[in-house]
N, C-alpha and C positions, 0 to 999 in steps of 0.2 A: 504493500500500500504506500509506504511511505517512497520507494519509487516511482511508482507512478504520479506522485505528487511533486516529484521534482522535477520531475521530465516534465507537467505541464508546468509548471511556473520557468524552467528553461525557454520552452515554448513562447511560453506569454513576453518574458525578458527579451528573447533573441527578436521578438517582434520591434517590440519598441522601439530598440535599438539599429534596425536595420530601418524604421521611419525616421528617426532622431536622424541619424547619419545620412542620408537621402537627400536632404536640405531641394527639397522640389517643394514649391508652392501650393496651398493646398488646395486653388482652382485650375490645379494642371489635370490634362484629360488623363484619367485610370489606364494604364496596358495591363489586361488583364493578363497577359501575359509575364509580368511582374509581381504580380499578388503570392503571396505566399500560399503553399498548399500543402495543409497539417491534416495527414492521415486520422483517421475519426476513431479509429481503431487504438490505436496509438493516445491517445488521451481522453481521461477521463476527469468531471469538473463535479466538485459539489456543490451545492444548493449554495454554501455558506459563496462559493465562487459566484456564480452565477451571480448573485444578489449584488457582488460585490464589480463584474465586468459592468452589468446595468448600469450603475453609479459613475462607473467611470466613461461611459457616453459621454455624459455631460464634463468632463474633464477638459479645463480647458489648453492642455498639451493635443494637439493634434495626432501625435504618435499615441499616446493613452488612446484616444479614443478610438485609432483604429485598430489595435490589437485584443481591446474590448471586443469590439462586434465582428472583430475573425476568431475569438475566444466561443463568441455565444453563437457564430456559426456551426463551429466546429462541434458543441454540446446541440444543434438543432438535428443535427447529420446522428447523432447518438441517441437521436426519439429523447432528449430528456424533459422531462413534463414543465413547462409553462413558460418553454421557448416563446412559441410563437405569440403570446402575446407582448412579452419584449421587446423581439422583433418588430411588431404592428408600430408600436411607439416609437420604434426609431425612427419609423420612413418619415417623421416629424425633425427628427434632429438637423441641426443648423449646418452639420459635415455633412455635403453632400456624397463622399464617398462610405461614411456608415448609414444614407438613407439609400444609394445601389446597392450597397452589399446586405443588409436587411431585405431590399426590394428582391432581391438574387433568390436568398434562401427560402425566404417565404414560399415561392416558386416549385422550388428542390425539395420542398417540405409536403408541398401541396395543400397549402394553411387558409381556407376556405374562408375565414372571419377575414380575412386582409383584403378580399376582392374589391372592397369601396373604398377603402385607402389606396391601394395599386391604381386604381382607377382615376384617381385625382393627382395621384405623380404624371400621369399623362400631360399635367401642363406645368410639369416643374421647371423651372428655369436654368437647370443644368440636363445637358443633354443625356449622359452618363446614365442618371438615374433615372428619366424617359427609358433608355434604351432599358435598363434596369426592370422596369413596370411593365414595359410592353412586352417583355418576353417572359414575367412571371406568369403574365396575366389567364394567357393560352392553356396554361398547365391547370388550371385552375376549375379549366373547362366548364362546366353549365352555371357555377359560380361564377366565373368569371363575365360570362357573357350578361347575366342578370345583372351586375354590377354596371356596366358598360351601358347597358338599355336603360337603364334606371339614371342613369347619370345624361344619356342621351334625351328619356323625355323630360327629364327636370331642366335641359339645357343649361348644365351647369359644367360642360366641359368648353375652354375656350378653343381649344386645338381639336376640330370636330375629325380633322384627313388621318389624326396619330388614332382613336378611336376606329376610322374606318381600316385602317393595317392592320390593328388586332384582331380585330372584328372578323375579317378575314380568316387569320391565322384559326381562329375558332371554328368557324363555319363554313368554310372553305368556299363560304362566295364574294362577290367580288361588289364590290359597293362602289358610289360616287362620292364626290368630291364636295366636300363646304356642304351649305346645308342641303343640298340634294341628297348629300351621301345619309347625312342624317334619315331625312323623310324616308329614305329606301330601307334604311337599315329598323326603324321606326316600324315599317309595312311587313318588313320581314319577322322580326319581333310578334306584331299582330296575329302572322298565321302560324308563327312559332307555336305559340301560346295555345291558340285553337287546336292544334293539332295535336298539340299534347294532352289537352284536354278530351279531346275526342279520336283517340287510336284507333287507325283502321285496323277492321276487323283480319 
């Protein structure tokens, strides 16, 4: 036990320090191809942890906070209980790269309560975490899209074309642009609905 508690605080440690030393700005675009990737197998987090990466979200070191939410990644990859609503509240956080990589896992998790959060990162102002939302979102499947239609007839998505890509990715049909795509996608909902409601025999 007591090793595998070192091994995650090496973990956590080796993180910080490999952002600390980075000296990249922290509205430079994500290569996710740079992100570190800690085997899920490989560590293991207690509660008292967990309770204690959430806290450090809010840290105002930009390394803390992102070894935080690649901490509480790594324990959502572990099924460990009451992740995902952690994660739900980050995609709020002021770093836009712990509200993509919250936006990421959610996804990977397939964490059904986040669809209307995910849904409203569709107009976030960093692109990252867009892309972040729009590819959780698909995974999310029939949640997902209720979240999407719900947010389309409320007309409370400013970016109605990033809604029609997902929308897509869901349904695999093909919508229009600004509010046409809306109304279609709106009409398609309509007979969605009916139809589900009344199953051909």
């Amino acid at each position: 036990m007591f090793l595998v508690l070192l091994a995650a605080i090496l973990v956590v440690v080796a993180l910080v320090l490999y952002i600390n030393f980075a000296q990249e700005p922290l509205d430079t675009p994500i290569n996710l191809k740079e992100l570190p990737e800690i085997p899920p197998d490989e560590v293991h987090f207690t509660d008292e942890q967990i309770v204690r990466f959430e806290v450090q979200l809010t840290d105002s070191d930009p390394g803390v906070r992102f070894a935080a939410i690649c901490a509480l990644n790594t324990a959502a990859q572990k099924d460990h209980p009451g992740i995902g609503p952690i994660l739900v509240k980050a995609l709020g956080n002021g770093d836009p790269r712990v509200r993509y990589l919250a936006a990421n896992q959610l996804g990977v998790i397939r964490f059904a309560p986040a669809a209307a959060r995910l849904t409203a990162l569709l107009d976030d102002k960093d692109t990252d975490v867009i892309a972040g939302a729009a590819q959780a979102l698909p995974k999310l499947q029939d949640d997902g899209l209720k979240a999407i239609m719900k947010a389309l007839s409320a007309n409370s998505l400013q970016n109605v074309d990033r809604a029609m890509i997902v929308l897509k990715q869901i349904t695999g049909q093909s919508f229009g642009q600004g509010e046409q795509g809306r109304t279609e996608a709106l009409e398609f909902w309509a007979q969605y609905k009916k139809s589900s409601q009344n199953p051909q025999p």
